[in-house]
C-alpha positions in Angstrom: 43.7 73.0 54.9 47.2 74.9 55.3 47.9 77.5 52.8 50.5 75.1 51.1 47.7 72.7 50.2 45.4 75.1 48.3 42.5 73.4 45.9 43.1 73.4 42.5 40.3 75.8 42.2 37.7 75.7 39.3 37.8 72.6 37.2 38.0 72.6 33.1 34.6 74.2 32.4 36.0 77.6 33.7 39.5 77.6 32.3 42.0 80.7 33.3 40.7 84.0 31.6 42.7 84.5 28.4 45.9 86.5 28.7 45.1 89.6 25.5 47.8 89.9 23.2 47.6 87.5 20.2 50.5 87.6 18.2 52.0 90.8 20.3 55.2 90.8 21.7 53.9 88.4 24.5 55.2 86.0 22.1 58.2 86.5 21.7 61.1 84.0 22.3 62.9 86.8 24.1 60.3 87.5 27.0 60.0 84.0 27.9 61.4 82.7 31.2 64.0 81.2 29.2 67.7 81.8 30.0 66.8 84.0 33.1 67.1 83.6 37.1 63.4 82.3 37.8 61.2 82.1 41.0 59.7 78.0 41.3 56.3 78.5 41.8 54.8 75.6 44.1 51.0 76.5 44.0 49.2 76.0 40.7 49.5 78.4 38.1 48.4 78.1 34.8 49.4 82.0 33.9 53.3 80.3 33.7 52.2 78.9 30.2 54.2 81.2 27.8 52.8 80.5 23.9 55.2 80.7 21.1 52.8 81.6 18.1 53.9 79.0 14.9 53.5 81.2 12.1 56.7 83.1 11.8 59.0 80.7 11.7 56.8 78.0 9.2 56.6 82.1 6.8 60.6 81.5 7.0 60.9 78.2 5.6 58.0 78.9 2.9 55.0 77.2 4.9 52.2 78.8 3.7 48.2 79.0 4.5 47.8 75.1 3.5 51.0 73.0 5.1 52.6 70.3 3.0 52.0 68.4 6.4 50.3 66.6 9.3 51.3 66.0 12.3 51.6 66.0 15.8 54.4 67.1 19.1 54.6 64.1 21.1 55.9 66.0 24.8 56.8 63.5 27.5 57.0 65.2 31.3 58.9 63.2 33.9 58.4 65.8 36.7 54.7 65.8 37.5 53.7 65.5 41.4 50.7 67.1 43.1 49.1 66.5 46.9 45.6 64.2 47.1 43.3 65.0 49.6 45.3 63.7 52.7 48.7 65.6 51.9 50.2 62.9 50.5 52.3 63.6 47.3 52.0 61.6 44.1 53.9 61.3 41.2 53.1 60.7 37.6 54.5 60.5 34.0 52.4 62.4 31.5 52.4 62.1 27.6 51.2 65.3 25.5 50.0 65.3 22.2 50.1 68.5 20.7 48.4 68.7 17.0 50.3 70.5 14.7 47.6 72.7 13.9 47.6 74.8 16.9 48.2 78.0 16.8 51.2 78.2 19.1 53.7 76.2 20.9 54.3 76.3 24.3 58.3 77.4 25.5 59.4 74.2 27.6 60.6 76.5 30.6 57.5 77.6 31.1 56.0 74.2 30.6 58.2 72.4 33.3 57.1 75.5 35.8 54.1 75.4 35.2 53.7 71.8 35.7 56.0 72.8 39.1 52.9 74.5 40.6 51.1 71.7 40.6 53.9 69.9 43.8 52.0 71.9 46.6 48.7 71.7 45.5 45.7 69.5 46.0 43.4 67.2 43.6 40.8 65.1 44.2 42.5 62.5 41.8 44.5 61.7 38.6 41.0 62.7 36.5 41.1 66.2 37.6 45.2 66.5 37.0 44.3 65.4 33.4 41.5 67.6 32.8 43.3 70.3 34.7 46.0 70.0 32.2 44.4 69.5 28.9 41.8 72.8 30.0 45.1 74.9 30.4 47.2 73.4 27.2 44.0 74.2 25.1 44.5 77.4 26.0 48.1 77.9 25.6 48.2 76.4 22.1 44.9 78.4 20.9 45.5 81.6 22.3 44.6 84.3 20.0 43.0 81.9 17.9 39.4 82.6 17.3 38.1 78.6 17.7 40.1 75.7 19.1 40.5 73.2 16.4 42.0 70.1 17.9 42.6 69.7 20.9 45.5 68.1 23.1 46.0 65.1 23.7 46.5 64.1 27.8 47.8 60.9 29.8 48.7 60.6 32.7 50.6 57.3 34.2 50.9 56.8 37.7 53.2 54.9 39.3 52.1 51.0 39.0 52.2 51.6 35.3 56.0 53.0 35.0 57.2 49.0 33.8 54.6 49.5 30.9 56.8 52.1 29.4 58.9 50.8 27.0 62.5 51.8 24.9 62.9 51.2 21.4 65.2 53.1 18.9 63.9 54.4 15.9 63.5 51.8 12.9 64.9 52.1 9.8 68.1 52.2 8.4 71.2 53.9 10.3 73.1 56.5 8.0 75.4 56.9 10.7 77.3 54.2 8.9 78.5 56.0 6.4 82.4 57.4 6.2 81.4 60.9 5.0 83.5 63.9 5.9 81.5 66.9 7.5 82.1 70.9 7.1 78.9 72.4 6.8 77.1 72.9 10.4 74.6 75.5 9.7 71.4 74.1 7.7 72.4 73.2 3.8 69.7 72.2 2.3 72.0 72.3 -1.2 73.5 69.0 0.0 70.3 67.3 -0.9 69.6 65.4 -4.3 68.3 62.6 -6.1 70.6 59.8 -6.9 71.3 61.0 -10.9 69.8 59.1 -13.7 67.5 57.1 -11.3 63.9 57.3 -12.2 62.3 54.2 -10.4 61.4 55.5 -7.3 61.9 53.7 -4.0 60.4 53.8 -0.1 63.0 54.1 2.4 63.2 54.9 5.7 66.5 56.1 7.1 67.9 56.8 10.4 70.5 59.3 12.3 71.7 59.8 15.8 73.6 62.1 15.0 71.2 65.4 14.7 72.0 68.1 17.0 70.8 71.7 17.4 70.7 74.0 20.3 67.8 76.7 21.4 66.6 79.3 19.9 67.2 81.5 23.2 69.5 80.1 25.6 71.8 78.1 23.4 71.9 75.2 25.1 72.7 72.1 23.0 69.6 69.6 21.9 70.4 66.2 21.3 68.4 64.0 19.1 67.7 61.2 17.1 65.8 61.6 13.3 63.8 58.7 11.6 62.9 59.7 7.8 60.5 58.0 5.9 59.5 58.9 1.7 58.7 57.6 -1.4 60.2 58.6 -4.6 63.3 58.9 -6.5 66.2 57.7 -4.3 67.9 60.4 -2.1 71.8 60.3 -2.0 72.2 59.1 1.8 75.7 60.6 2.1 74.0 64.4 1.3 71.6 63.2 3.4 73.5 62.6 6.2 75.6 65.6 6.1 72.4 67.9 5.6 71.3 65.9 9.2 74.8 67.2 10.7 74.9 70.9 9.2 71.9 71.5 12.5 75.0 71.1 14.4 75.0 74.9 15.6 71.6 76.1 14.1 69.5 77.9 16.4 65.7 76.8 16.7 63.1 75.1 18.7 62.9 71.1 18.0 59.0 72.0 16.2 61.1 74.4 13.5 63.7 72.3 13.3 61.8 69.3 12.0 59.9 71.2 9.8 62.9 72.7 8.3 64.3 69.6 7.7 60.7 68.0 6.1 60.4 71.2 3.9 64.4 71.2 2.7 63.6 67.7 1.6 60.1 68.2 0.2 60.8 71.3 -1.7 64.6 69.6 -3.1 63.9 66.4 -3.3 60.2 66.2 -4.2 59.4 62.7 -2.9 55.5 61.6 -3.2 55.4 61.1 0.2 57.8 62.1 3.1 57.5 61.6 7.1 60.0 63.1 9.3 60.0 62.0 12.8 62.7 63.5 15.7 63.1 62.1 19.2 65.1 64.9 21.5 66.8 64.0 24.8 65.1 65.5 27.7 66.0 68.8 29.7 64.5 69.8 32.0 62.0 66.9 32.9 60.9 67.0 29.2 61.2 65.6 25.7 59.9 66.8 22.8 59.2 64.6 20.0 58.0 66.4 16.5 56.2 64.2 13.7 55.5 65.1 10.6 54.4 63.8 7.7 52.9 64.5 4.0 49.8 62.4 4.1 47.5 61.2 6.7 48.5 58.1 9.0 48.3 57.2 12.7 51.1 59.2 15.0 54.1 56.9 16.0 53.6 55.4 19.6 55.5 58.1 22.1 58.3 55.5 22.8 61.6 57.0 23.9 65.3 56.0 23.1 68.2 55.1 25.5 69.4 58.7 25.2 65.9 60.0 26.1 
C-alpha cells in the first residue's frame, strides 16, 4: 500500500486525543483557517476540526443557562470521497445533524478540509466513513465539555441513492409579496410588533427568500431562505419582513444568526410558541441549515431549495 493510500487508522473506539484548551483562544473565530491561504490536506486528519465554542455569542443575545429553545443544525456536505480497499475512489453525500446542545460549533472551512483528507485515504467501506465521522464530530462539538450529551447525527448516501434526494421550498406563506420599503440593514429587532388591538391569537407560518448575512470572519455574503412558524397574537408581516432584510450586512455565523432572529421575536413579540427554521446556500461543498424551535417536535426533513 503506497503512501497516498494510508488506512484510516484506529476506528471510533479510539477517537483522536483531545486537543487542551477549552474555551481558550483556540476558539476563536480569528485563528480559524478562515479567510487565510490554506494547505489541502489529502490524508485524513481529524486535528483540521476547528470548534467554535456557543456560549458567547447566545450571552450576547440574552440566552442564558436554560435556552428558550430546541433544536438541531442540519449540515449537508457535497464533497465527500475516500479510496476502498482497491484504490478506487468513491463519492458520497453526507447529512449532519448537529444538536443544539453541543458545546461548540464547528467553522465550515475547517469542516470541508477536514472532510478533504478523507480523498486519498482508504476505508474498508461506507460503515467505517460514518463511524469515522460521527467519532471525530463528537469530538469537535464536545470539546471542553466534561460529558457528551447528544450526539451527532451521521448519513452517508452513496451514489445509487443521489435520485432519492429531493427539492422542496420552504412551506408557508411568502412575505416576500409584500411592497415594503427597506432602510435598516443591520439587525432591528424594534421593527417587530403585534398587530395593535388584536388579542385572539393566531398560528402562522411565514416565509422569506430574502434573508441575507455574510460571515463572521471573511465577509463573504450568505444567502438564505427563512421559514417562521408561532402561535400568538398576530405579528405585523411588513415589520417582519423588514426585520428579515436588516441581516442584510450583519456579521455572524448562520447558528447566531437564527437564534438572533428566534430570540428578537421571542423576547418582542412573545408568541406561545415560535420555530425558526433557515436554509443557506452552500459554499464551499456545504450547507448549513439551523432549526430552532420553543417546544419539543421532530426536526424538519434536511430537504434543500433550488438555491441550495
Amino acid at each position: 500500500m503506497t503512501p497516498a493510500m494510508s488506512a484510516a487508522g484506529p476506528l471510533p473506539g479510539n477517537p483522536p486525543p483531545q486537543p487542551s484548551g477549552g474555551d481558550a483562544p483556540l476558539s476563536a473565530p480569528a485563528l480559524s483557517p478562515l479567510g487565510k491561504v490554506t494547505a489541502y490536506a489529502d490524508q485524513y486528519d481529524p486535528a483540521l476540526l476547528f470548534p467554535i465554542a456557543r456560549a458567547d455569542k447566545r450571552r450576547e443575545i440574552g440566552v442564558g443557562e436554560q435556552r428558550p429553545f430546541f433544536g438541531a443544525d442540519l449540515w449537508t456536505a457535497f464533497e465527500l470521497s475516500w479510496l476502498n480497499t482497491r484504490g478506487k475512489p468513491q463519492v458520497a453525500i453526507a447529512h449532519f445533524t448537529v444538536p443544539c446542545e453541543t458545546r461548540n460549533i464547528i467553522e465550515s472551512k475547517s469542516l470541508k478540509l477536514y472532510l478533504g483528507s478523507f480523498s486519498n485515504t482508504v476505508f474498508a467501506d461506507v460503515s467505517q466513513v460514518r463511524e469515522r465521522l460521527r467519532a471525530d464530530l463528537n469530538e469537535a462539538l464536545w470539546r471542553g465539555a466534561p460529558t457528551l450529551q447528544a450526539g451527532v447525527g451521521v448519513r452517508v448516501l452513496l451514489p445509487e441513492m443521489f435520485d432519492r434526494e429531493p427539492l422542496h421550498e420552504l412551506d408557508g406563506l411568502c412575505l416576500d409579496r409584500l411592497d415594503i420599503a427597506c432602510t435598516r440593514y443591520t439587525p432591528a429587532p424594534e421593527l417587530l410588533h403585534t398587530v395593535a388591538g388584536e388579542v385572539l391569537p393566531v398560528q402562522e407560518v411565514l416565509t422569506s427568500n430574502l434573508l441575507k448575512s455574510n460571515c463572521l470572519v471573511t465577509g463573504q455574503p450568505d444567502w438564505g431562505a427563512v421559514q417562521i412558524a408561532y402561535s400568538g397574537l398576530p405579528i405585523v408581516q411588513e415589520g417582519l419582513l423588514q426585520y428579515i432584510v436588516s441581516f442584510r450586512n450583519h456579521h455572524e455565523f448562520h447558528e447566531q444568526c437564527v437564534e438572533r432572529i428566534f430570540m428578537d421575536i421571542w423576547t418582542r413579540c412573545k408568541p406561545t410558541r415560535l420555530a425558526v427554521y433557515a436554509r443557506y446556500t452552500r459554499r464551499g461543498g456545504l450547507d448549513i441549515n439551523p432549526f430552532r424551535t420553543s417546544y419539543p417536535q421532530a426536526l424538519p426533513a434536511n430537504v434543500r431549495t433550488a438555491r441550495q
